[in-house]
N, C-alpha and C positions, 0 to 999 in steps of 0.2 A: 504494500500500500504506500501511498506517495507520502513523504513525511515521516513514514514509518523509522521509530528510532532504532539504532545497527548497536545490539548487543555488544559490549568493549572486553567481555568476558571469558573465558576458552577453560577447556578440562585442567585440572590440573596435573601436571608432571613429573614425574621425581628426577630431579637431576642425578646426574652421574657422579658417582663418589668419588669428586676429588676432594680433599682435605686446603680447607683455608684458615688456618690457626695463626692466631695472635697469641704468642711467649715470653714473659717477661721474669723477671725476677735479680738479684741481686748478683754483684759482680761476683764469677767464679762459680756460681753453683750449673754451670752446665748450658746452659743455654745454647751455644753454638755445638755442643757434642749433641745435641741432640736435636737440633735441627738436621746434622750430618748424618742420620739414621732416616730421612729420608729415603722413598726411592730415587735411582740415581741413573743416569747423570743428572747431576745437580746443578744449578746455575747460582751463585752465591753472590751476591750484590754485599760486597765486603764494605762497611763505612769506618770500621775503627783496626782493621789487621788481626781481628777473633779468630782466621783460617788460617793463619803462618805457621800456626806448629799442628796443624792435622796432616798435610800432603803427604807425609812419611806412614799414618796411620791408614790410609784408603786399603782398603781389603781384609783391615783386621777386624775384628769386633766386629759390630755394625756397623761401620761406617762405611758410606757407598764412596763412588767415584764424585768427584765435582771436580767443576772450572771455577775460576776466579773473576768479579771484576770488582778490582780495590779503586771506591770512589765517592767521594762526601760529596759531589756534582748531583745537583738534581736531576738538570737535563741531560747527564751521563745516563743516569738512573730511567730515566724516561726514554731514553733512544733503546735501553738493553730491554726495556717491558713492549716495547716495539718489536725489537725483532723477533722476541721468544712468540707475542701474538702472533708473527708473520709466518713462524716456524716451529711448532707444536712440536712435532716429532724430533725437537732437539734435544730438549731434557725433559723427563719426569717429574720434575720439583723445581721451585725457586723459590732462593731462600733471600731477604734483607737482613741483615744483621749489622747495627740493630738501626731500627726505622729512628730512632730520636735524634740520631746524628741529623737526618735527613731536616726533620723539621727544624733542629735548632741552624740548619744550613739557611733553608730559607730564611728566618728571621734577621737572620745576619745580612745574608744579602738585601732582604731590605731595608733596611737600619743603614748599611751603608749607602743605598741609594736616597735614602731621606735626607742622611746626614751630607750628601750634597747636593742637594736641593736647597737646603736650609741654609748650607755653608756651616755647619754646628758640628761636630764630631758627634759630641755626644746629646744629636736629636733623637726625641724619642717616637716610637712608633707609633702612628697614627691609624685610625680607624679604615682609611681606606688600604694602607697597607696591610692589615690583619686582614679585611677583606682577599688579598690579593693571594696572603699566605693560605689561606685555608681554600683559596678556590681550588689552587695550584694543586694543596696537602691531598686534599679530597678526590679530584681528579685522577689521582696517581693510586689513590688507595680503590678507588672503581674498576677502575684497569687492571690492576692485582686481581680481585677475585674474580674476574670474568675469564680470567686467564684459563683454559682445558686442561692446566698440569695444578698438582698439589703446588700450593703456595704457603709456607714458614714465615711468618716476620716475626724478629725481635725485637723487644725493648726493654731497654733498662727499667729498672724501678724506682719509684716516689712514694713518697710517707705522706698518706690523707689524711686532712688535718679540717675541723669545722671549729669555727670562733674568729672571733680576732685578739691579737695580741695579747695578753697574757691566759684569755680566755680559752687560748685553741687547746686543743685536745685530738688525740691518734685516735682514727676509724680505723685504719686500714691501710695499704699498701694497694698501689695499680701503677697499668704503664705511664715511663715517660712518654707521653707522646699526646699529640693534639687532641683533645677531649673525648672527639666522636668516636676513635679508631678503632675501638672494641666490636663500633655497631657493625661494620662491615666482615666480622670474619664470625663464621660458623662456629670456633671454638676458640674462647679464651683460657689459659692456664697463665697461674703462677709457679714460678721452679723454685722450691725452696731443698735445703737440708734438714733430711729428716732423720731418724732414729738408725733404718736400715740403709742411707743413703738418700738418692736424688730421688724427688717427690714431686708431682705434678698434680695441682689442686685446681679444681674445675671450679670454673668464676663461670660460665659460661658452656653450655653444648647443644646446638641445634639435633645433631644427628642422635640425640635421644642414647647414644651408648653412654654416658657417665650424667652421675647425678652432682645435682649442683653442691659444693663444697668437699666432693668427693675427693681423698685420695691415693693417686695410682702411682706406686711403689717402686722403683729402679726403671723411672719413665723412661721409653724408645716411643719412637715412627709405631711401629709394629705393634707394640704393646697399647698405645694410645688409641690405634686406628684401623685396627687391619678386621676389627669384627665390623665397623661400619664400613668398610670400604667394602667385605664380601655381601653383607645383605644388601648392598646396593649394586651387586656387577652386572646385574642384566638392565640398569636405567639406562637412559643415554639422553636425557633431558640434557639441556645447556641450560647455566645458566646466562640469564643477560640482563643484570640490573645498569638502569640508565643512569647515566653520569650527571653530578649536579648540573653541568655546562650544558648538555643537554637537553635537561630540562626547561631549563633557564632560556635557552634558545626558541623552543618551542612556545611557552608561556613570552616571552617576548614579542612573538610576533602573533600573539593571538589575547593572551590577558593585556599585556598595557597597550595592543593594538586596539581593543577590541571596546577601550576609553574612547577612543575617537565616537565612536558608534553613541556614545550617551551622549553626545553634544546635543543629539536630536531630542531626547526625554523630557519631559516636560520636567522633570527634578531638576533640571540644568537651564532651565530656562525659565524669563519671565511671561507671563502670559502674554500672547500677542507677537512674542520676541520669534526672529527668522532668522535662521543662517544660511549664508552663503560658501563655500569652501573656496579655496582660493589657490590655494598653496604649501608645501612646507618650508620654512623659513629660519633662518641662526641670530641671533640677536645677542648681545655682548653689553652688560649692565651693570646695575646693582636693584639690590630688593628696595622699593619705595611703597608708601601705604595706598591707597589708594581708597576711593568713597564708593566705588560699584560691589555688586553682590560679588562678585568672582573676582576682587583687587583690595581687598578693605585689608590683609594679611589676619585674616582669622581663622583658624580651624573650625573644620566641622566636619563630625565622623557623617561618612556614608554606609551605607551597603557593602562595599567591596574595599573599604580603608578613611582614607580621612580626604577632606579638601581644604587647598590651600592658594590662595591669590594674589594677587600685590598689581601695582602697579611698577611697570619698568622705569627706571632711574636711564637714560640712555646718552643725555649730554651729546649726542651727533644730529640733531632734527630727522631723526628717525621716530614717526610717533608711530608706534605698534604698544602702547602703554597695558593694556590689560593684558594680564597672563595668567594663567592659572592650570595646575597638576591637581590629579586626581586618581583615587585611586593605590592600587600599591606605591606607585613611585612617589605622589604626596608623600604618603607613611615613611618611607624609607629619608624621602627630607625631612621630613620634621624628627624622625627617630635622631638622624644623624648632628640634628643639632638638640637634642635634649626637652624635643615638645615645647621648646621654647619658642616662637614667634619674634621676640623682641631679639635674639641672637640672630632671628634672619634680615632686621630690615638695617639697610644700608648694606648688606655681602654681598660682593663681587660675583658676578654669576654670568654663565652662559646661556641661554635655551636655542634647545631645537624643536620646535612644535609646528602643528597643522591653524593655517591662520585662515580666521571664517572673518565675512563679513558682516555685520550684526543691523540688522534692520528692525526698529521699534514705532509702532504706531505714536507721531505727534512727537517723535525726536530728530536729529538727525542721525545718519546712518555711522556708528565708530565700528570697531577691528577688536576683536578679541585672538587670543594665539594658544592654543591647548598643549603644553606642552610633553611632549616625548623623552625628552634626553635634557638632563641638566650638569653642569659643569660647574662644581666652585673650587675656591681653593684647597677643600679638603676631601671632595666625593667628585665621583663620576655618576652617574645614575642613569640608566641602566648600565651596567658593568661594560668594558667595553667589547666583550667579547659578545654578550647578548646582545647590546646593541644592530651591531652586523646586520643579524638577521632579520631588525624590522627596515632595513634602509636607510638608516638614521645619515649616513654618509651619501646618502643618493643627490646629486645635482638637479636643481627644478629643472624643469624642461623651459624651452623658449618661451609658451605662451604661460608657465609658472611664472617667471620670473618679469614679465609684461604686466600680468596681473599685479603681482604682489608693488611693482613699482609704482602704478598708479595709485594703487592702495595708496601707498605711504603717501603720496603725493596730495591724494585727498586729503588725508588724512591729515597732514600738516598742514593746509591750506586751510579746513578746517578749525586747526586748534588757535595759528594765528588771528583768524578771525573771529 
């Protein structure tokens, strides 16, 4: 039937028993020997030299065969989870050991890149570079599990603490490593010393073999994993979870696309008000107040997030003066400065938006600009990589940029008089 809605649902599948285990625990209790009791060949993404004294041990005990690549380099790191996607049948496992080098890499690298920006050695990290860090962290940790071969990461360990200052007090113990990291892998363990030896304590198991705080005794590959791997050898599900950027990509050009489309609502509009499209346009400002419904600089939650307006500050007789975000990207400006409003008037600001021409019964006709993409000195909005995909970089066409110039032209002719 026409209209008819397309079910987004499918049977479920079991995936194929590969092992995705996040391992952490304190220095020396094993962690690298026992990521080495994978099967093998191994691919071992080396960040501190933990493999320099195994190569002599390959064949004995458990340890299988592994390659080497010794490298605290992100984008090292990311070209080697490339190839292994591009060539399955090279190794059976890959191992990181240990992931925290990795994140404490990026922070650094951005920290130095702030701190010349700033010209300040010791600038401190700002929000959009945490942004930046964790698009990157997360990215790379997606790519991991989707990977066809069992996947080991390691991480050192931290002492979790709740209070402040003389108040804190020890919870617990978990990895070093960017907050979320746990959520992406099937099995978490900590490696501790235990009475009979090396211990592996279950924080964590999808695959329903061990119970949570359970623990498993002179831990291996084999001993951890080899009963879930065989009730699983007739699967052959993949798995394919989608990467935040991806996501982000798709909702970019559909969620804050899809703001334009409410210009028409009558919740966005005054009664009798008509728009016309025009163009999308870049404008180069500061936030000013302004007296219309959508420029007064006030918040007001909507449906789908918050709205927020101003009047452009533009100093070149460029009047395109009313602006206004809506929506997630509203939220994301005002989260970014604190819900505070009085932090946004008079900031240096960019926009990229769709500019309508506003016609009101018994006024004259002025220009509103719906913004897509904002730029200040401390965010980018949408990110630049989502950005891309709603066009945000796209050049008007000839008769855009005809239109939009008469606009302005009215439009200051207008405010002159």
């Amino acid at each position: 039937m026409p209209g008819e809605a397309i079910n987004p649902f499918k049977p479920a599948e079991q995936v194929a028993p590969k092992v995705k285990c996040l391992l952490y625990g304190a220095p020396g209790v094993g962690k690298t020997y026992l990521a080495l009791t994978a099967p093998g060949p191994v691919a071992v993404i080396d960040t501190e030299g933990g493999t320099a004294f195994y190569a002599k041990r390959i064949g004995t005990g458990k340890l299988s065969s592994f390659e080497v690549l010794t490298t605290k380099t992100f984008s090292q790191v990311e070209q080697a989870i490339a190839y292994i996607r591009a060539n399955p049948d090279k190794y059976k496992t890959v191992v990181i050991d240990p992931v925290t080098v990795l994140y404490e890499t990026l922070q650094e690298a951005a920290q130095m890149k702030r701190a010349g920006r700033r010209n300040d050695p010791d600038a401190d990290l700002e929000m959009l570079d945490w942004q930046r860090i964790k698009r990157s962290y997360k990215r790379l940790m997606t790519d991991l599990v989707n990977l066809p071969v069992h996947v080991i990461v390691t991480a050192r360990e931290k002492e979790l603490t709740e209070g402040r200052g003389d108040q804190q007090r020890h919870i617990g113990w978990g990895p070093d490593a960017e907050k979320s990291t746990g959520y992406y892998f099937d099995t978490v363990l900590r490696l501790v010393n235990g009475k009979d030896g090396r211990e592996a304590v279950v924080d964590k198991d999808r695959t329903g073999t061990h119970g949570l705080s359970q623990r498993i005794a002179n831990a291996t590959f084999d001993r951890l994993f080899a009963k879930a791997i065989r009730a699983g050898k007739d699967d052959t599900g993949e798995r394919e979870l989608q990467s935040d950027e991806e996501a982000a990509r798709t909702d970019a050009a559909t969620t804050f696309a899809d703001q334009r489309e409410k210009l028409s609502d009558a919740a966005d509009k005054a009664e009798g008000e008509t728009l016309r499209p025009i163009g999308e346009i870049t404008r180069e400002g500061a936030i000013g107040k302004g007296d219309g419904l959508h420029s007064r600089l006030e918040v007001r939650q909507t449906p789908n997030g918050h709205h927020v307006g101003w009047r452009m500050e533009l100093g070149d007789n460029k009047a395109i003066p009313q602006v206004y975000a809506d929506g997630p990207l509203a939220t994301a400006l005002l989260m970014a400065y604190g819900m505070d409003t009085e932090r946004l008037f008079g900031l240096p600001i960019t926009v990229t938006g769709d500019l309508y021409e506003v016609h009101f019964p018994g006024r004259r006709m002025y220009h509103r600009l719906h913004v897509t993409r904002i730029t200040t000195p401390d965010i980018i909005l949408p990110a630049p990589a989502e950005a891309a995909s709603v066009g945000m970089f796209d050049e008007p066409d000839e008769a855009e940029k005809a239109a939009i110039l008469a606009a302005e032209r009215a439009e200051a002719e207008g405010t002159a008089a």
